[in-house]
Backbone as ProteinMPNN parsed JSONL, in Angstrom:
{"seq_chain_A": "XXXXXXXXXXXXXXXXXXXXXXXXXXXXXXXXXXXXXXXXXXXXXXXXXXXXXXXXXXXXXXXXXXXXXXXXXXXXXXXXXXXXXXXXX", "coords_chain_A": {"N_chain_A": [[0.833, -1.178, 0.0], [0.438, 2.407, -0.675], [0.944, 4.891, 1.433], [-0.926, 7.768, 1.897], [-2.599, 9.321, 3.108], [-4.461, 10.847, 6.197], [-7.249, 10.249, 7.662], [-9.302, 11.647, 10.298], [-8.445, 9.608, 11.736], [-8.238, 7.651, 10.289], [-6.447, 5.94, 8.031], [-5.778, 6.744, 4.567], [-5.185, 5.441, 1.113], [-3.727, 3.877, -1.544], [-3.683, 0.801, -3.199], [-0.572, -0.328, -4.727], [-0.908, -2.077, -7.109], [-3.248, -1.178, -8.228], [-3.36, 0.598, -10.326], [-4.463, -0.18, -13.134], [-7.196, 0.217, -12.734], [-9.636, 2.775, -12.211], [-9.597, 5.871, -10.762], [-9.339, 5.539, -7.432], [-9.603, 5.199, -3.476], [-8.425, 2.928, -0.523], [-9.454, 2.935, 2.965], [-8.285, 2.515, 5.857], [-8.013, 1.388, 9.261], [-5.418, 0.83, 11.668], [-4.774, -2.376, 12.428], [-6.812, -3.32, 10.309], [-7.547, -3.244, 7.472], [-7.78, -2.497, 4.055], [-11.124, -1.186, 4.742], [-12.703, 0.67, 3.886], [-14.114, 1.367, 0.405], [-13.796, 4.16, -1.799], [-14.181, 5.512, -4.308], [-13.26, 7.694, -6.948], [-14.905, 10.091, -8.741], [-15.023, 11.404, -12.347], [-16.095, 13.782, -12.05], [-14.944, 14.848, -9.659], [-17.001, 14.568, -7.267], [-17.38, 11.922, -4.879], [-17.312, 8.627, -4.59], [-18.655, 6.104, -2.246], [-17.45, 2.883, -2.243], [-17.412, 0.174, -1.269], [-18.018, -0.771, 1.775], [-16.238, -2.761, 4.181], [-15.652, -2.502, 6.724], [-17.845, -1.515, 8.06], [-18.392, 1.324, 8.463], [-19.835, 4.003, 10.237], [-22.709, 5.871, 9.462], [-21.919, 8.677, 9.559], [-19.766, 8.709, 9.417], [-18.894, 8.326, 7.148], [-19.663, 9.877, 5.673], [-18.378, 12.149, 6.461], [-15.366, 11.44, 5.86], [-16.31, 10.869, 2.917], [-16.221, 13.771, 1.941], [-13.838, 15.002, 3.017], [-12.263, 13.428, 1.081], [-13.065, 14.901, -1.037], [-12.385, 17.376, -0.638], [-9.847, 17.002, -0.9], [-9.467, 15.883, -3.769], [-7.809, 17.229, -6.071], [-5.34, 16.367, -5.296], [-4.969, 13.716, -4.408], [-5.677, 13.066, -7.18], [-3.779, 14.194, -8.444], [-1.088, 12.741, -7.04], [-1.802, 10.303, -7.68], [-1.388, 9.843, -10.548], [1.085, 10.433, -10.333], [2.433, 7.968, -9.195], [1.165, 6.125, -11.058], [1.607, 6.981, -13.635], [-0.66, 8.225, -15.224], [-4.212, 8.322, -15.262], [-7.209, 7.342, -15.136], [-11.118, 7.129, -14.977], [-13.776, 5.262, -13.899], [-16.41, 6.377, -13.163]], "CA_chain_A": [[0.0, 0.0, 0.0], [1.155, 3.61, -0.614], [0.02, 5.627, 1.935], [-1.346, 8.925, 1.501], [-2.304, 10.574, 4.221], [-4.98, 9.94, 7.629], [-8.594, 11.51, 7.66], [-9.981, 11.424, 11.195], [-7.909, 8.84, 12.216], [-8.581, 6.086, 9.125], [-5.288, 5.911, 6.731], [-6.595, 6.539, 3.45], [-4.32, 4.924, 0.467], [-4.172, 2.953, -2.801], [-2.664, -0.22, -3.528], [0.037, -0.265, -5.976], [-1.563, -2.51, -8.066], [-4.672, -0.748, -8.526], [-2.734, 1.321, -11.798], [-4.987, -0.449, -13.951], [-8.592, 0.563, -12.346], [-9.85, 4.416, -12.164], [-9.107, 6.664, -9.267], [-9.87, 5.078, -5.781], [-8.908, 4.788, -2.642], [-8.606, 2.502, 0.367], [-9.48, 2.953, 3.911], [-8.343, 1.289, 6.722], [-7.411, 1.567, 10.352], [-4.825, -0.119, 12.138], [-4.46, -4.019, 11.577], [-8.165, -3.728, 9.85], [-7.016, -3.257, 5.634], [-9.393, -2.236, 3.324], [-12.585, -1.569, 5.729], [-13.919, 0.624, 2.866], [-12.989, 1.301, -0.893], [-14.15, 5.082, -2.168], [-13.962, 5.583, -6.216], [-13.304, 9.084, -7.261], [-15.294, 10.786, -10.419], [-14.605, 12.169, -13.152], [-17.131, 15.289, -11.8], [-15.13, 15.795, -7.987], [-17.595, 13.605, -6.361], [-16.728, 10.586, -4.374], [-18.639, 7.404, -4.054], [-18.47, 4.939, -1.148], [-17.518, 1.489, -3.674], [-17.687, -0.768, -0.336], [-17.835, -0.921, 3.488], [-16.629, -4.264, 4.915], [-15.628, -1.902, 8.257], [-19.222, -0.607, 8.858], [-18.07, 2.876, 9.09], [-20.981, 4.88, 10.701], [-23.152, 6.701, 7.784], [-21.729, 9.911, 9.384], [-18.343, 8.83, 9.413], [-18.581, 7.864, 5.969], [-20.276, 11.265, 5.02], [-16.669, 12.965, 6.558], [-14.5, 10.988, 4.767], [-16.373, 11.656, 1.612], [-16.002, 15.558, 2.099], [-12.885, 15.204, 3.072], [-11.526, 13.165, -0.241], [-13.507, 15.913, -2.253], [-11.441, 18.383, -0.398], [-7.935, 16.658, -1.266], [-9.204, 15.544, -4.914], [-6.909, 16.995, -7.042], [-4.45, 16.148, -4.594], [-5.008, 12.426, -4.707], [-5.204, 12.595, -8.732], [-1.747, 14.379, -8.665], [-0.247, 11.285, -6.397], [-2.416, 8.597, -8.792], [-0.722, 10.142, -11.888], [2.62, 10.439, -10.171], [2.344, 6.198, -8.777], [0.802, 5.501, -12.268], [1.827, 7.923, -14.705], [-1.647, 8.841, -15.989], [-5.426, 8.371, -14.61], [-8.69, 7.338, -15.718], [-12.429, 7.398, -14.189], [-14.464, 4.351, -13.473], [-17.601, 6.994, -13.02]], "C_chain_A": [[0.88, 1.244, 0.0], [0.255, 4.211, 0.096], [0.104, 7.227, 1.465], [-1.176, 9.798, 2.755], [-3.788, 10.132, 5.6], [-6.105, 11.205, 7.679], [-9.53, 10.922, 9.331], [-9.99, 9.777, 11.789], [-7.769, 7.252, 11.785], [-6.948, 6.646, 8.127], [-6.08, 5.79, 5.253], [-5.146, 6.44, 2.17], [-4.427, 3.884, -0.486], [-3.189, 1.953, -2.927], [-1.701, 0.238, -4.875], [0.338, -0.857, -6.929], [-2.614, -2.42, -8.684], [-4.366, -0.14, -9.662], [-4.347, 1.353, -12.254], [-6.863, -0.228, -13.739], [-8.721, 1.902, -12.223], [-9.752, 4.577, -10.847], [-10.1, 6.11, -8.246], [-9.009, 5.422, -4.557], [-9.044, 3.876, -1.432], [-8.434, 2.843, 1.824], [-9.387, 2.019, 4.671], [-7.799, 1.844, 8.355], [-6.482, 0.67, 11.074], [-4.526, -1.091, 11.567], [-5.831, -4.184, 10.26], [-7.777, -2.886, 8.379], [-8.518, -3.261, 5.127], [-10.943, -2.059, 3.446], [-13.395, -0.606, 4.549], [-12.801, 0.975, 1.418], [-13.795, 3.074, -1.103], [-13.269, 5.446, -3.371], [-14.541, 7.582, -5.955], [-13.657, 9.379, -8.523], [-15.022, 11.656, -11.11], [-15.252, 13.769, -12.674], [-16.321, 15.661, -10.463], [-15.554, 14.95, -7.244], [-16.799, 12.301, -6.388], [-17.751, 9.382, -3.487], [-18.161, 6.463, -3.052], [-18.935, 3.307, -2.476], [-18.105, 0.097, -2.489], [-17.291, -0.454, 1.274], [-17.875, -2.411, 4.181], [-15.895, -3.933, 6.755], [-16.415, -1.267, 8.883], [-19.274, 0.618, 9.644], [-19.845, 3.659, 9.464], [-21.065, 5.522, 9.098], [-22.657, 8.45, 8.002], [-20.163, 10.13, 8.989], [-17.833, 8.696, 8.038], [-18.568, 9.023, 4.891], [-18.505, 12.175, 5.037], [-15.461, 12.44, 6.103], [-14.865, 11.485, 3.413], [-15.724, 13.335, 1.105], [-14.524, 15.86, 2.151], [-11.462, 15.019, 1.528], [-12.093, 14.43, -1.337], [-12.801, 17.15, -1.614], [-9.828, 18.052, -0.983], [-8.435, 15.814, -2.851], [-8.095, 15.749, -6.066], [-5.413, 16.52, -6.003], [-3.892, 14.58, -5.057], [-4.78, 11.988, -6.64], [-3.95, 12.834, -8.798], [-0.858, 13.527, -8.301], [-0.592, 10.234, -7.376], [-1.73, 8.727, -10.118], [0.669, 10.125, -11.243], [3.749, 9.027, -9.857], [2.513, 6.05, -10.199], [0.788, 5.595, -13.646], [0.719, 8.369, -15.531], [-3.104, 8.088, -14.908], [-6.455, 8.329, -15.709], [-9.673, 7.285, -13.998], [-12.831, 6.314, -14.246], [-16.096, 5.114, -13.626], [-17.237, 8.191, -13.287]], "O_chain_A": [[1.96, 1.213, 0.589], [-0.939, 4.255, -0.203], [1.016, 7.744, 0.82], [-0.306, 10.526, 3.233], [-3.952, 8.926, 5.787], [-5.997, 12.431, 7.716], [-10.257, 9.929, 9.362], [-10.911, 9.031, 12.125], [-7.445, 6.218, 12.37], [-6.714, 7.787, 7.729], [-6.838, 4.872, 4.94], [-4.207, 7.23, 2.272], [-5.227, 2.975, -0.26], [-1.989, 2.185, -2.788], [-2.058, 0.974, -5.796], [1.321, -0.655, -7.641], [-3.035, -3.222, -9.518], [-5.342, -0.29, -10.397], [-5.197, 2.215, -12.028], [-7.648, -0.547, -14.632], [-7.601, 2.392, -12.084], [-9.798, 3.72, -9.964], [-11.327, 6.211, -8.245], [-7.865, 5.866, -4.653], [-10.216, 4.032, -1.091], [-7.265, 3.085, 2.123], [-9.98, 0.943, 4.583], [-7.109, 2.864, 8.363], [-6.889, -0.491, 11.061], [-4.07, -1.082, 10.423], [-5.772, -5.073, 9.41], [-7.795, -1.661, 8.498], [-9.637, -3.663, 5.442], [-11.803, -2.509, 2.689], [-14.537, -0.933, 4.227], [-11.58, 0.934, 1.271], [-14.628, 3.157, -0.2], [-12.052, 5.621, -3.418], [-15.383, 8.266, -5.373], [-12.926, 9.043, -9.454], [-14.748, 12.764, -10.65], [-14.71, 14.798, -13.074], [-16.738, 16.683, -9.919], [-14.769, 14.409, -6.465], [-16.044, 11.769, -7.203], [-18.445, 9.292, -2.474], [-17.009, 6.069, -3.233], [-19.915, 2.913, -3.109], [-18.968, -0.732, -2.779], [-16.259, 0.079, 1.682], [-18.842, -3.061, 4.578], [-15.709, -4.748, 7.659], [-16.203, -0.596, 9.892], [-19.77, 0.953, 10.72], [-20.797, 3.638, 8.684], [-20.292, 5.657, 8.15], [-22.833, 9.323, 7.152], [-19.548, 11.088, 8.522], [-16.658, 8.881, 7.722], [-17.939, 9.185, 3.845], [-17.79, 12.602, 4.13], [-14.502, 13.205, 5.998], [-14.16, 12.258, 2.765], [-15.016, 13.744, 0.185], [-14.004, 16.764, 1.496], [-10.516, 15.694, 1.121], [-11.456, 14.75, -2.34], [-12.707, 18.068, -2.428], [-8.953, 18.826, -1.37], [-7.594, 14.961, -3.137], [-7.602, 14.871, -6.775], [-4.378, 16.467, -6.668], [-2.903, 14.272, -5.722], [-4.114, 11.111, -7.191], [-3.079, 12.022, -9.11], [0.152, 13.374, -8.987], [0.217, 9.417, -7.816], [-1.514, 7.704, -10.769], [1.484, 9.613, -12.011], [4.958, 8.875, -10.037], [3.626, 5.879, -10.695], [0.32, 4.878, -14.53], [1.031, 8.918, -16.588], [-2.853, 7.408, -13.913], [-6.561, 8.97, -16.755], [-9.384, 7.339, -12.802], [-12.006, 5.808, -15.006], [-16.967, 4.444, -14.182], [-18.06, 9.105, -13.267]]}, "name": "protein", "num_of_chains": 1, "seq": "XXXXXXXXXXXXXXXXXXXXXXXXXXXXXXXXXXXXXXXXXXXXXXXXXXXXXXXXXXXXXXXXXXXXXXXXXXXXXXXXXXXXXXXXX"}
């Protein structure tokens, strides 16, 4: 995993085999890997892809907000891992 960076105390970060899929990222805390997945769109917005860490629906809401605050951020790291970027949505 390459980490990124830590939103309200979840590590948020993309595998570095994900290249080949459109902009995501993975959340996780601690020993607990991949508790959710959140796909980034071509529009800004950011979708919740899966929750197998049953993040609260508010906690999930402040993560969202938060990746739509550091979007181009995260594309600039996904192009800099992967040398270019696509969308999924």
């Amino acid at each position: 995993m390459t980490e990124e960076f830590f939103i309200h105390g979840y590590e948020v970060s993309f595998n570095i085999h994900d290249g080949g899929h459109g902009v995501h990222v993975h959340v996780s805390q601690g020993r607990s890997r991949d508790m959710a997945k959140f796909i980034l769109a071509k529009d800004g917005n950011v979708v919740l892809s899966h929750d197998k860490g049953k993040l609260s629906p508010k906690m999930v809401r402040a993560i969202q907000v938060a990746l739509m605050h550091r979007y181009p951020l995260i594309v600039n790291s996904w192009d800099k891992t992967f040398g270019e970027h696509h969308f999924d949505k």
